[in-house]
C-alpha positions in Angstrom: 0.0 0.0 0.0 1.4 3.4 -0.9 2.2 5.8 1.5 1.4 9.8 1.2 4.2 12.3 3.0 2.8 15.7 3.3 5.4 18.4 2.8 4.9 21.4 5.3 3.6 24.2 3.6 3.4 27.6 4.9 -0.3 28.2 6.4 -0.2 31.7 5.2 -2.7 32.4 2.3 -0.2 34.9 0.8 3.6 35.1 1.0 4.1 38.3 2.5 1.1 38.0 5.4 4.0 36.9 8.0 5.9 40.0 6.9 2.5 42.2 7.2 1.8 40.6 10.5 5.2 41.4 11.6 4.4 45.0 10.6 1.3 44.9 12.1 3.1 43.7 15.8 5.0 46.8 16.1 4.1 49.4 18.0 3.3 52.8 16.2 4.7 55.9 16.6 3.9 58.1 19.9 3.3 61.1 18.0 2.1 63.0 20.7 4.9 62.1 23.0 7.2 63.3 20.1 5.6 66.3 19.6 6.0 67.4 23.4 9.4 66.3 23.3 10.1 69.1 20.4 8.2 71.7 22.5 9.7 71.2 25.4 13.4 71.6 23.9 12.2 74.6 22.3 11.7 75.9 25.9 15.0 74.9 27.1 16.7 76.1 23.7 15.0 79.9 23.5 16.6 81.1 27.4 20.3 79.6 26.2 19.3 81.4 22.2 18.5 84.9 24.1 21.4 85.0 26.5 23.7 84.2 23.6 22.5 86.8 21.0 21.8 88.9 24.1 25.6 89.1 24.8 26.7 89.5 21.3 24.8 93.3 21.4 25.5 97.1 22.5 23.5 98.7 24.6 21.8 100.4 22.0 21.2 97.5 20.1 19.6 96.0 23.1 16.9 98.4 24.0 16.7 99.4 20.5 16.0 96.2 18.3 13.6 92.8 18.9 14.4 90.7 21.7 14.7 87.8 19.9 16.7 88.8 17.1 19.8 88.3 16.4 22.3 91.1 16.4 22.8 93.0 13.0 26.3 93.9 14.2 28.1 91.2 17.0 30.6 92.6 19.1 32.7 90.8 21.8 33.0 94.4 23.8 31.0 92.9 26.2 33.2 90.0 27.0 36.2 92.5 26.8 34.5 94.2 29.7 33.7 91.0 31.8 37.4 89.7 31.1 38.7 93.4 32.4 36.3 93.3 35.6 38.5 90.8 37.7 36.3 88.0 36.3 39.3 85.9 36.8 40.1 86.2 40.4 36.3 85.7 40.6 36.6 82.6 38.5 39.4 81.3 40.6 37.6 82.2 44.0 34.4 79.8 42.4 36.7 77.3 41.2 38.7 77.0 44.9 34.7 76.8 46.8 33.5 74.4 44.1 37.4 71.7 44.7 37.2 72.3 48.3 33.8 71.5 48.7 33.2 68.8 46.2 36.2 66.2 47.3 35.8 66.0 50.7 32.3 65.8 50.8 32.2 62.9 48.3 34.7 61.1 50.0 33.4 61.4 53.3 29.9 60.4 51.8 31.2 57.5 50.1 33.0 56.3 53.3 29.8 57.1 55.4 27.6 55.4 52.5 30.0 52.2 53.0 29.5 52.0 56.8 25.5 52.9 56.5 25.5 49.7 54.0 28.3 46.9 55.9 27.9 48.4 59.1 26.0 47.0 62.1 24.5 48.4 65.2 22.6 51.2 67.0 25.1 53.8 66.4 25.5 53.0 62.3 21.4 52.9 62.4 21.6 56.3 64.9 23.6 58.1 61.9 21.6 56.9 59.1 18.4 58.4 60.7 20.8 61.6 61.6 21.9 61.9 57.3 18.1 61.4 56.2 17.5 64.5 58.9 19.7 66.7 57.7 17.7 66.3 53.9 14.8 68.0 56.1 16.0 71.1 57.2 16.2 73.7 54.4 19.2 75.6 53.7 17.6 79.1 54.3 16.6 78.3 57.7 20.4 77.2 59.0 21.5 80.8 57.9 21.7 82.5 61.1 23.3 80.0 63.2 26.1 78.9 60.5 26.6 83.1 60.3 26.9 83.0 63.9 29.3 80.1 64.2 31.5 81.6 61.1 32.1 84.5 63.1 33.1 83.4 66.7 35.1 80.9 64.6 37.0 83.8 62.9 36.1 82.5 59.4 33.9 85.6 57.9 34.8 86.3 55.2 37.0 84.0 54.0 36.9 81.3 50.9 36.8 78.6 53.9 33.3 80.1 55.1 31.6 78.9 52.3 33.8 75.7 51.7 32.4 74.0 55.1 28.9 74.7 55.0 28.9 73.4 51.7 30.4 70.4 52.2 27.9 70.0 55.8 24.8 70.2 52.9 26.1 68.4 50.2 26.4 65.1 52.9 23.1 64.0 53.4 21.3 63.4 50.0 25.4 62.3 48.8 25.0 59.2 51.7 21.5 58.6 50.6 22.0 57.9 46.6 25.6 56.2 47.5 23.7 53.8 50.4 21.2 52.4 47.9 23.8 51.9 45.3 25.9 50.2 47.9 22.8 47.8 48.6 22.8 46.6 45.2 26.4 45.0 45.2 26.4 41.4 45.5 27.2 40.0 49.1 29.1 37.5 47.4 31.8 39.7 45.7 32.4 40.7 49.7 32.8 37.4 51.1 34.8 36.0 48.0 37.3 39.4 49.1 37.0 38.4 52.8 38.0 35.2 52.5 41.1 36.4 50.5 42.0 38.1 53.4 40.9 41.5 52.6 40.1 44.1 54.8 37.1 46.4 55.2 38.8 49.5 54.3 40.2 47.2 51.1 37.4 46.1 49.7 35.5 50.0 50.0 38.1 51.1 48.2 38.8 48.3 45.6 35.9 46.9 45.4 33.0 49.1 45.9 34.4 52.2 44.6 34.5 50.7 40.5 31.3 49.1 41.4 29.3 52.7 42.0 31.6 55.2 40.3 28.5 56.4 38.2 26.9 57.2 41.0 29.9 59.3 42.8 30.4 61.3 39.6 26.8 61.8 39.3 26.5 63.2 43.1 30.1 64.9 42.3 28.5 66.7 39.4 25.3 67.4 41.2 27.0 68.8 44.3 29.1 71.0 42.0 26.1 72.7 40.2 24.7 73.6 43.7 28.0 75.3 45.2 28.9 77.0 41.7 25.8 78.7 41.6 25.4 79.1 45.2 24.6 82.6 46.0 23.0 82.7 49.3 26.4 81.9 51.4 28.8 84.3 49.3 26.1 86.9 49.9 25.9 86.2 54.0 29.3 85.2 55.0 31.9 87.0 52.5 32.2 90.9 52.3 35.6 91.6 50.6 35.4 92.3 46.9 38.7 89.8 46.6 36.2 87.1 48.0 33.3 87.2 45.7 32.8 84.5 43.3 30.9 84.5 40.0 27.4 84.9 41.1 28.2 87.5 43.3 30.3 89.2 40.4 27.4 90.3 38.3 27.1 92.9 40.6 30.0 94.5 39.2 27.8 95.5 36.0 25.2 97.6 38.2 25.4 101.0 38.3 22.9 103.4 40.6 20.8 103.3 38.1 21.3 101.3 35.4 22.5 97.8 34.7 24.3 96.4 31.5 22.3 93.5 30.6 24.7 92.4 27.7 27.5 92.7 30.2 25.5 90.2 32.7 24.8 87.8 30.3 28.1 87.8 29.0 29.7 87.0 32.1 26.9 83.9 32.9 27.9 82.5 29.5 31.5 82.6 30.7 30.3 81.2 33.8 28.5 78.7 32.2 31.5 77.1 30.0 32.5 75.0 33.2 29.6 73.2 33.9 29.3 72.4 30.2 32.7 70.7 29.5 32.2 69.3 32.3 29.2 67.6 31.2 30.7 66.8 28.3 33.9 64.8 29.8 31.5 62.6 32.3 28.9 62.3 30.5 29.2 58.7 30.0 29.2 58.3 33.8 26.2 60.6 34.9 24.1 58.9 32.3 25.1 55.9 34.0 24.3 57.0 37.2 21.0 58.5 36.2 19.8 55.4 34.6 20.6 52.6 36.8 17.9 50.7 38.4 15.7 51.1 35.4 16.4 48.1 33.7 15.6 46.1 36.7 
């Protein structure tokens, strides 16, 4: 008796309908997330477009021509006259706060991070409950008694004034983002070290450190932006011109009566170009730090 063997044939009724269901499986476009996407960069481009083209005019063509324009005649005077106005030594005084601040309050986070995380007992729990306090009390209200410890200390104004306080606030939220990174390294990688005969302070430093460096650049960056643009303390605890730093300079553009507002925005431009290469050498590794956790 003969035997039939059916070949497999393809179920589809037309060649391409696995290609059009596959079509048909992806998602379609979110037009309307797309379209707030554009708006909302056009609001974060216009400010940076009008303090550029801003700075680039006279006085005259300032108050005399559209906002928004662009200038029919650029001229760097303005720059010239932020250069000439000690923006340097101002520069250097912001660049001093922002060093001094920065380092030791990342490492000291880091270290108190590690201890919050591998440490045990009342007094570890005591100062995790005293880091998450200090996230509650606002900066504004600590002015008076950090102005009145500045001066019996014999700190006013001085660069070191606005370095410790700044380092003090910069603590808390540092220990809070470095703990739950912390709590994400495998135990394992620990007790593997340990049993090499590694010591605590080895394995912070060798292995935990690599393990969360996105996140200590991110909080590195992060506490920067806040002490470079930090006005409130400059304003309080420093009074000598020789100890202003860039947002207090941009008083050196206001007259009695007047102020040059090319002049101002020519000198946050300048102040500005920091942050930005900035960005743009650790960009990789705030990214990083931004993102993780999402893909969990």
């Amino acid at each position: 008796m003969a035997t039939v063997i059916e070949t497999p044939r393809d179920t589809a009724p037309y060649p391409d309908e696995r290609g059009r269901r596959t079509r048909q499986g992806r998602r379609a476009p979110n037009v309307l997330g797309g379209l707030g996407g554009w708006v909302w960069l056009a609001l974060i481009i216009l400010p940076v477009y009008y303090v550029v083209i801003t700075s680039l005019k006279n006085q005259a063509g300032f108050f005399g021509s559209n906002p928004l324009a662009p200038p029919t005649e650029p001229t760097l005077v303005n720059y010239r006259t932020v250069l000439e106005a000690d923006f340097v030594r101002y520069f250097a005084n912001s660049v001093i706060v922002t060093l001094g601040s920065v380092i030791p309050a990342t490492a000291v986070s880091f270290m108190a991070a590690y201890a919050v995380v591998r440490g045990h007992g009342r007094i570890i729990a005591s100062a995790n409950t005293l880091f998450l306090l200090g996230l509650a009390i606002p900066l504004q209200a600590t002015i008076i008694p950090i102005y009145f410890m500045i001066t019996r200390a014999s700190l006013y104004d001085t660069l070191l004034a606005l370095i410790l306080p700044s380092i003090a606030f910069a603590i808390p939220i540092s220990v809070l983002i470095l703990s739950n990174f912390l709590r994400d390294v495998p135990r394992e990688l620990f007790e593997s070290m340990r049993l090499d005969g590694c010591s605590e302070f080895t394995m912070m430093w060798r292995l935990a450190l690599p393990l969360v460096r996105p996140a200590v650049v991110t909080i590195a960056i992060y506490n920067a932006l806040h002490v470079w643009n930090g006005f409130l303390f400059p304003l309080i605890l420093t009074q000598s011109p020789d100890k202003r730093v860039l947002p207090l300079s941009l008083w050196a553009f206001q007259d009695e009566f007047t102020v040059n507002i090319p002049a101002v925005l020519a000198a946050v431009v300048l102040s500005t170009l920091p942050l930005v290469v900035l960005y743009a050498l650790a960009r990789r590794q705030l990214v990083s730090g931004l993102t993780a956790g999402f893909n969990k």
